[in-house]
C-alpha positions in Angstrom: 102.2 97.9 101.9 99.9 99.1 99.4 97.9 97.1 97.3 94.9 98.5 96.1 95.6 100.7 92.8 95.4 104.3 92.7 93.7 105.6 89.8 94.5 109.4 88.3 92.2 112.6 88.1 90.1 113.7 85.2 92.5 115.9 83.2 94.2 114.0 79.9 96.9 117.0 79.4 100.3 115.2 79.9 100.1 115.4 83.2 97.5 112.7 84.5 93.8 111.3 83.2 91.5 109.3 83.4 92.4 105.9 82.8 93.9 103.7 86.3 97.4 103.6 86.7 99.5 101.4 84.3 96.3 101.2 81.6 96.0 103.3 78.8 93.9 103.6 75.8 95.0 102.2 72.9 91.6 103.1 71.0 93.7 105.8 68.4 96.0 103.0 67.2 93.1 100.6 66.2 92.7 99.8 62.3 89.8 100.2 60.4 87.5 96.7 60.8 86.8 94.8 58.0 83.2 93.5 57.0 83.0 90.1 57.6 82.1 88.8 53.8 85.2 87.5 52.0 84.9 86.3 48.7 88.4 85.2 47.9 88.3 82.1 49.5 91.9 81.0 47.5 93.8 83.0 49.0 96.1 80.6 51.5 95.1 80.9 55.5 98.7 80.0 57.4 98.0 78.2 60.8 99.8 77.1 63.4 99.6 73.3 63.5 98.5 73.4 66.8 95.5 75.1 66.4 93.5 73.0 64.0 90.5 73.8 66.3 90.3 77.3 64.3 88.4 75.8 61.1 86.3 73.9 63.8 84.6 77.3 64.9 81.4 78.4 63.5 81.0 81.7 61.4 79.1 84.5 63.3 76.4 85.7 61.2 76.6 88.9 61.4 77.3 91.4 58.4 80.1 92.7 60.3 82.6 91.5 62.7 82.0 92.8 66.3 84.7 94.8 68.3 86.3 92.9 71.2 84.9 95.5 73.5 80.8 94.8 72.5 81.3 91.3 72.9 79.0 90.1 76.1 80.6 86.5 77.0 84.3 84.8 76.6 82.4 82.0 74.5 81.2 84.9 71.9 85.3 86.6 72.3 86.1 83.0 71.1 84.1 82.9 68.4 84.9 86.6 67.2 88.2 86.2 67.1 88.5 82.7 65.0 86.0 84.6 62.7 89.0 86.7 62.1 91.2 83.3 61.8 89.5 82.1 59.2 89.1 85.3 56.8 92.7 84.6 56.8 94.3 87.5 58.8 96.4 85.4 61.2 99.1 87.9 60.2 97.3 90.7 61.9 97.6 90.4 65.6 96.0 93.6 66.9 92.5 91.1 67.3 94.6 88.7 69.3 95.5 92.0 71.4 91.8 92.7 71.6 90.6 89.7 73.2 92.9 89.6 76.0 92.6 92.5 76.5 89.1 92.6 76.9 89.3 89.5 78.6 90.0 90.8 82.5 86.8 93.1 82.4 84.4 90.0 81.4 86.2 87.6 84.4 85.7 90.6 87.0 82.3 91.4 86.1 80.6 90.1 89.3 77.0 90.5 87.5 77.9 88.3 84.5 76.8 84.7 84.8 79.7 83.8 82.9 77.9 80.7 81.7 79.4 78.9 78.4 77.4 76.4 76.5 80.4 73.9 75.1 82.6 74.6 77.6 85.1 71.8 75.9 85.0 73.5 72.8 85.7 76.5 74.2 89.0 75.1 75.9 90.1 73.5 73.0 89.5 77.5 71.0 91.1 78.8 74.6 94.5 76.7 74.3 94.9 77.5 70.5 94.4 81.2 71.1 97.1 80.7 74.2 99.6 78.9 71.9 98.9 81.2 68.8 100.2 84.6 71.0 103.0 82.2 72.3 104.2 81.6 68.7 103.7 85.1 67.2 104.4 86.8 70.4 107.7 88.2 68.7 105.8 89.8 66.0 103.2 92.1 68.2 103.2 95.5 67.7 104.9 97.1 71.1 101.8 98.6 71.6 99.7 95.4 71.3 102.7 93.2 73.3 102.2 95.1 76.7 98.3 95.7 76.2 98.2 91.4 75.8 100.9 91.1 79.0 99.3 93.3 80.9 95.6 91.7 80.4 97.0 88.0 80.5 98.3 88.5 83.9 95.4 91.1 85.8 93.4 87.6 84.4 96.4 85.4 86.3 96.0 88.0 89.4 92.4 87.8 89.3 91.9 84.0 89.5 94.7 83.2 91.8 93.0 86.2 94.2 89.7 84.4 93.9 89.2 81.0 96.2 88.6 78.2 93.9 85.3 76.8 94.5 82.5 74.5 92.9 80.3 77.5 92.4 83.2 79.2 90.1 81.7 80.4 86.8 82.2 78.5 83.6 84.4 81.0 82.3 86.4 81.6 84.9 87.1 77.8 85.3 87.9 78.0 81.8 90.4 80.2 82.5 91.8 78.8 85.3 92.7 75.4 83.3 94.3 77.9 80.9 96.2 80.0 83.4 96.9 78.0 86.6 98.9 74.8 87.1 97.3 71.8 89.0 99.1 68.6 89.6 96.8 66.5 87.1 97.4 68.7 84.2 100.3 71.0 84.2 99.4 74.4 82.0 102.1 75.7 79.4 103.0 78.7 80.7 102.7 82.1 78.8 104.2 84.3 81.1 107.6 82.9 80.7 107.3 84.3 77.0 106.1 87.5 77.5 109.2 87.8 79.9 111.7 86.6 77.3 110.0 88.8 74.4 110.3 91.8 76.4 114.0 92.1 76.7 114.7 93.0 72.7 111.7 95.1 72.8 112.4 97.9 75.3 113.9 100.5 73.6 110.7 100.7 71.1 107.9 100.9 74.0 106.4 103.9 74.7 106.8 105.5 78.2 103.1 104.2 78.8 103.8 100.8 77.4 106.8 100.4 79.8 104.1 101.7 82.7 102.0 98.3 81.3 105.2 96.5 81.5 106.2 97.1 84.9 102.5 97.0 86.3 102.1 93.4 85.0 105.6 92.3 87.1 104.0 93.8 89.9 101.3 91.3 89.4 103.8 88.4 88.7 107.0 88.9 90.9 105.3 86.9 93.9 105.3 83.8 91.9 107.9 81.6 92.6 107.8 79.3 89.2 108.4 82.5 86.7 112.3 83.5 86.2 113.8 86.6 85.3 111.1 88.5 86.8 113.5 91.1 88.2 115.6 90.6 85.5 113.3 92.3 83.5 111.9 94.8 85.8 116.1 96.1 86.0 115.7 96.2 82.2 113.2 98.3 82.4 114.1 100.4 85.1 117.4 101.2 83.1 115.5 102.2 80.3 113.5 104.6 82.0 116.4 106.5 83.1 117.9 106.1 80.0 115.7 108.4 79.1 113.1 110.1 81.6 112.8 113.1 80.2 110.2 111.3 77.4 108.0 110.5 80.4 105.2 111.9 82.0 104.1 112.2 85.8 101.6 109.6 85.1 104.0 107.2 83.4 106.4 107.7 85.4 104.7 107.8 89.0 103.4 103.6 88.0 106.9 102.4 87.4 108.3 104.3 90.3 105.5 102.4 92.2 105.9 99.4 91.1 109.5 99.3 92.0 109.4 100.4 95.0 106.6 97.5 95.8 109.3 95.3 94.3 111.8 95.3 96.4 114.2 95.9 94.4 117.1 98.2 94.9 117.2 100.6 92.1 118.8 103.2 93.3 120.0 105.2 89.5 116.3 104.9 88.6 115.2 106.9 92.0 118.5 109.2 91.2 117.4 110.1 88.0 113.6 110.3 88.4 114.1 112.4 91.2 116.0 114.9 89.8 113.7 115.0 86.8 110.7 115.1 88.5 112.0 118.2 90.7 111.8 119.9 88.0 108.5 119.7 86.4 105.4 121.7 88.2 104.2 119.6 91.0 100.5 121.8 90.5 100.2 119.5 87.5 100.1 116.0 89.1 97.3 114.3 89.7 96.4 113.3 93.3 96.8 109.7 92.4 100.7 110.1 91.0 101.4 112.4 94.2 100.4 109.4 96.1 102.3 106.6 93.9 105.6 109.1 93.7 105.6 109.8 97.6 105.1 106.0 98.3 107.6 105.0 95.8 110.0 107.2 97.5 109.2 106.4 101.3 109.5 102.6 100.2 112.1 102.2 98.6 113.9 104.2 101.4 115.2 106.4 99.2 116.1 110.3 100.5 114.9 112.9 98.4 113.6 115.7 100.6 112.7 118.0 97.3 110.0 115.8 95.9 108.4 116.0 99.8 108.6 119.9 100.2 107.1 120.6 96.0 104.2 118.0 96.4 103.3 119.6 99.7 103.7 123.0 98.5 101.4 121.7 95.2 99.1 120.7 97.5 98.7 124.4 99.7 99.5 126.2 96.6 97.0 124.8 94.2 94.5 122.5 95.7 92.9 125.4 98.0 89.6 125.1 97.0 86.6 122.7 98.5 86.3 121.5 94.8 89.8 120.3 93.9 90.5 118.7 97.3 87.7 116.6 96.3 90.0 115.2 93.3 91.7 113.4 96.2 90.8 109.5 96.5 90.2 108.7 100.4 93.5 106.2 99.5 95.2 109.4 97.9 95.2 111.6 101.2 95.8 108.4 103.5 98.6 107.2 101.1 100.2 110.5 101.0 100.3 110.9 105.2 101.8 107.4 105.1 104.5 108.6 102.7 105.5 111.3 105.2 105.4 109.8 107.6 106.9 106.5 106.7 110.4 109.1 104.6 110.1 111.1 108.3 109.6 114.4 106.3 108.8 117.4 107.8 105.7 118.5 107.4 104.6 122.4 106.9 101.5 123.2 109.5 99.9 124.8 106.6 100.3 121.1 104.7 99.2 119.7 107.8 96.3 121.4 108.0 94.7 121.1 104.7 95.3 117.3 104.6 93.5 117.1 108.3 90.8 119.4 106.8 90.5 117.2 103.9 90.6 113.9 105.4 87.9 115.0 107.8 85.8 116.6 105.1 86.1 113.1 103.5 85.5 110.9 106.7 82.3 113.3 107.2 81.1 112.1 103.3 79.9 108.6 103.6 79.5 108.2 99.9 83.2 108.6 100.0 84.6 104.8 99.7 87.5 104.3 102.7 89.4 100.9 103.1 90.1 99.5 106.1 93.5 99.9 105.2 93.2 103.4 104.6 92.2 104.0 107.9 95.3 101.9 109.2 97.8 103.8 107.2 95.9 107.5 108.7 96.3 105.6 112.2 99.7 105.1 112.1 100.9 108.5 110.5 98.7 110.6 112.7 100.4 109.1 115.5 104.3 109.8 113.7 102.9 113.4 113.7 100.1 115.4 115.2 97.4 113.4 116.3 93.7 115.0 115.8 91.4 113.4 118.0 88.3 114.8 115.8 89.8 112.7 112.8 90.0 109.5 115.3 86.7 110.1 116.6 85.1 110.1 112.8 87.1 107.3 111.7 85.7 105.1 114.7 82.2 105.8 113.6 83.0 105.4 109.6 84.2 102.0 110.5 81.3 101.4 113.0 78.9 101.9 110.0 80.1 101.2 106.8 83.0 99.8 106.1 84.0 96.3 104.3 85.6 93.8 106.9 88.1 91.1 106.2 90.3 89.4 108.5 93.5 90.7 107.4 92.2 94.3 107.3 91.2 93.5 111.1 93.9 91.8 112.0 96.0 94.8 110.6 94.0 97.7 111.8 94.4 96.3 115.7 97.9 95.7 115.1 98.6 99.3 114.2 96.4 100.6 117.4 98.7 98.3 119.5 102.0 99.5 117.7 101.2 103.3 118.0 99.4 102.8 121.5 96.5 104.4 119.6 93.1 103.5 121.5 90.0 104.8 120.4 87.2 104.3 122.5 84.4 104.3 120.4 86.2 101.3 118.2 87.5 98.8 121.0 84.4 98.5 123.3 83.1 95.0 123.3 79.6 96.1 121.8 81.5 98.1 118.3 80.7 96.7 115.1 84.7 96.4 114.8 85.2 94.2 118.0 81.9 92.2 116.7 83.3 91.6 113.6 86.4 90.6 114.6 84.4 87.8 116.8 82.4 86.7 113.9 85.7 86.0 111.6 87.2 83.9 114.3 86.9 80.6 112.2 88.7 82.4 109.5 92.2 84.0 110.5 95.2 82.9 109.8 97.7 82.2 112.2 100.0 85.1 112.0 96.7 87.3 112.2 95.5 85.8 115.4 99.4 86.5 117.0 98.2 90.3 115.9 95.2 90.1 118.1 96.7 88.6 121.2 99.5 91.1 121.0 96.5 94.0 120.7 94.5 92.0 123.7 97.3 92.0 126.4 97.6 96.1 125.2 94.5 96.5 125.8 94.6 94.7 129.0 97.5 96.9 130.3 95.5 99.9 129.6 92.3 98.3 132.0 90.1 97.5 128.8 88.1 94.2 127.9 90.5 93.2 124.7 88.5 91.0 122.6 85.8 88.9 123.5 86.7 85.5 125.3 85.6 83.1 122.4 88.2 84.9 120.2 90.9 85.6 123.1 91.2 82.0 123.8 91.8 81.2 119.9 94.3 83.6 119.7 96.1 82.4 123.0 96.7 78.9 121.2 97.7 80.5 118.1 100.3 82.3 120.5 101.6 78.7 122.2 101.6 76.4 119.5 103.6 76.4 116.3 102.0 77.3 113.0 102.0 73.4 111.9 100.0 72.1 114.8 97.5 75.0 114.9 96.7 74.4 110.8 96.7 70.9 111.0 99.6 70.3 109.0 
């Protein structure tokens, strides 16, 4: 349901911080860098034979080798890390860790030109990097294996996310010939080893390397070509309740979440975690693991009326004040009333209260950053609940002025009007910036998104309002009559 990522508030005490879910800092564990002169130039470098390309790389100049993270380009990453090939430390592998790591922030860094001046080169340095972590991948530290699985596939996410283009970066098209099969040239796979490696490995990861583990899955398990996928992920959730009581809220809260997205029955896991996380101090989570713990739950269907009543009662008890409700994310408080809603928990009108006051305190903030799909997911719990009509009112003018539109997020938001026979005035009229918007995607829906907003039309029409405008009705209609084949030309 979910798939933006929650991220945790500012407190580092064991019970939440400031890194997003499923990352962590690994900057404690790195060694001491080395300068970049070496004079023994006997001493025997050992290379994979596949990656001759090393020797081929120019030295950097530089007195002393830069970290991964002050590195501005993927070209100058490269070039760092076969610096570190050839002062012969292919033994240490924390470097190798470093660049992928890195890697995700320079490919989703909208303001980088990502421009490379020998892009074949670069492939060539690309590949031999790939197929050096594929061969050594056994001999990571834990700590460096999840930090590289977790980077290689938020790049794999990242690309596959992005519509392929002849405008697409040179770095990013680097990467996609690294990453992504096409039918000319089919790309070895590195996924398929980090699966396989991870099995032996479990019992030494730490709780937050497990959190890395399971929050790369969640950025695999849709593709149909890996295997084991949920193999793994039951490894893992077996491990963690094995032994919970080593893990924190934050931790714990991303596996639980990344389950639950999953689809996978793991019923023990939810058991276990439950009763564990019972009995720790609910005033201690962060807003962000109330969320992912409540979702987890309400997903995965699974009953646990105790972890409902102590988050709500964290929330009265100890987020009181105008200041700490402001720790809550807009996708926090709309995340948490879905969760509710979605486990049909009773809620407390003292809970109720403060997450209405909240919400609206938010909605009446418009430096405060609401999704589309946060305002769905507030929609449809408000109307399993209380409805406010205050709270409707400001979420029709939030999304009248500021809010990012795409055609699923429309699609979805009428969809959820229709199914809770929700109208909102302000929002359906045919002059609204939504009902405008709506018109101007027309050329871009997808079939199963116009069958949303025929179904919201004809609602509309039984309650004696326009619907949507007659350029997009008509589009719709045939989406409604014809199979999906014909429509898409197929």
């Amino acid at each position: 349901m979910k798939s933006g990522r929650f991220t945790y508030g500012q407190r580092n005490n064991g019970r939440g911080g400031k890194f997003p879910l499923g990352e962590h800092n690994h900057n404690q564990r790195k060694p001491q860098r080395r300068t970049a002169f070496i004079c023994n130039v006997s001493k025997k470098i050992s290379t994979p034979s596949h990656s001759s390309p090393l020797a081929a790389s120019p030295r950097l100049s530089s007195s002393r080798i830069p970290k991964m993270n002050e590195c501005a380009s993927i070209e100058e990453m490269v070039q760092v890390a076969f610096d570190n090939f050839l002062q012969g430390d292919c033994g240490e592998l924390r470097d190798i860790a470093a660049f992928w790591s890195h890697s995700p922030k320079i490919i989703d860094n909208v303001n980088h030109d990502g421009v490379v001046q020998d892009k074949e080169q670069t492939l060539i340095q690309l590949r031999a990097l790939r197929n050096h972590t594929v061969k050594f991948i056994e001999q990571f530290d834990p700590a460096d294996f999840s930090k590289s699985f977790l980077a290689v596939t938020k790049i794999f996410s990242s690309l596959t996310m992005k519509q392929q283009d002849a405008g697409d970066r040179d770095d990013i098209e680097l990467f996609r010939c690294l990453l992504i099969e096409n039918e000319d040239q089919p790309s070895e796979n590195p996924f398929q080893f980090f699966i396989y490696a991870s099995m032996p490995l479990l019992p030494q990861l730490t709780p937050r390397d497990l959190a890395c583990g399971s929050y790369a899955l969640s950025l695999l398990s849709w593709s149909s070509s890996l295997k084991d996928v949920n193999v793994l992920l039951d490894a893992i959730s077996s491990e963690v309740a094995s032994r919970v009581n080593q893990f924190d809220s934050r931790s714990l809260s991303r596996i639980l979440f990344d389950v639950a997205k999953s689809g996978q029955s793991q019923p023990q896991l939810f058991s276990v975690a439950g009763r564990y996380l019972c009995d720790l101090d609910a005033t201690r989570f962060a807003p962000g693991e109330m969320a992912n713990i409540l979702f987890a739950f309400a997903t995965a269907k699974e009953t646990n009326p105790s972890i409902f009543e102590n988050i709500a009662d964290a929330v009265v008890a100890q987020y009181t004040s105008s200041t700490r409700l402001s720790w809550f994310k807009p996708a926090d408080l709309s995340t948490i009333m879905w969760s509710f809603a979605r486990a049909g928990e009773l809620q407390t009108g003292q809970f109720q209260r403060k997450m209405h006051n909240a919400l609206f305190a938010k909605l009446c903030r418009m430096h405060e950053v609401f999704r589309l799909d946060d305002m769905s997911d507030i929609i449809w719990a408000m109307s399993r609940s209380s409805s406010n009509q205050s709270i409707l009112t400001k979420i029709a003018t939030r999304i009248n002025s500021d809010v990012q539109y795409d055609t699923a997020s429309l699609a979805r938001l009428a969809w959820t009007c229709y199914q809770s026979n929700v109208h909102i005035d302000g929002l359906f009229c045919q002059d609204s910036k939504f009902m405008t918007a709506c018109l101007e995607k027309k050329e871009e829906y997808k079939d199963d998104e116009l069958r949303k907003l025929y179904s919201f039309h004809l609602w509309q029409q039984e309650l004696n309002c326009d619907g949507l405008p007659s350029e997009l009705h008509d589009k719709c209609f045939e989406a409604q009559l014809l199979p999906s084949n014909l429509l898409s030309g197929d």
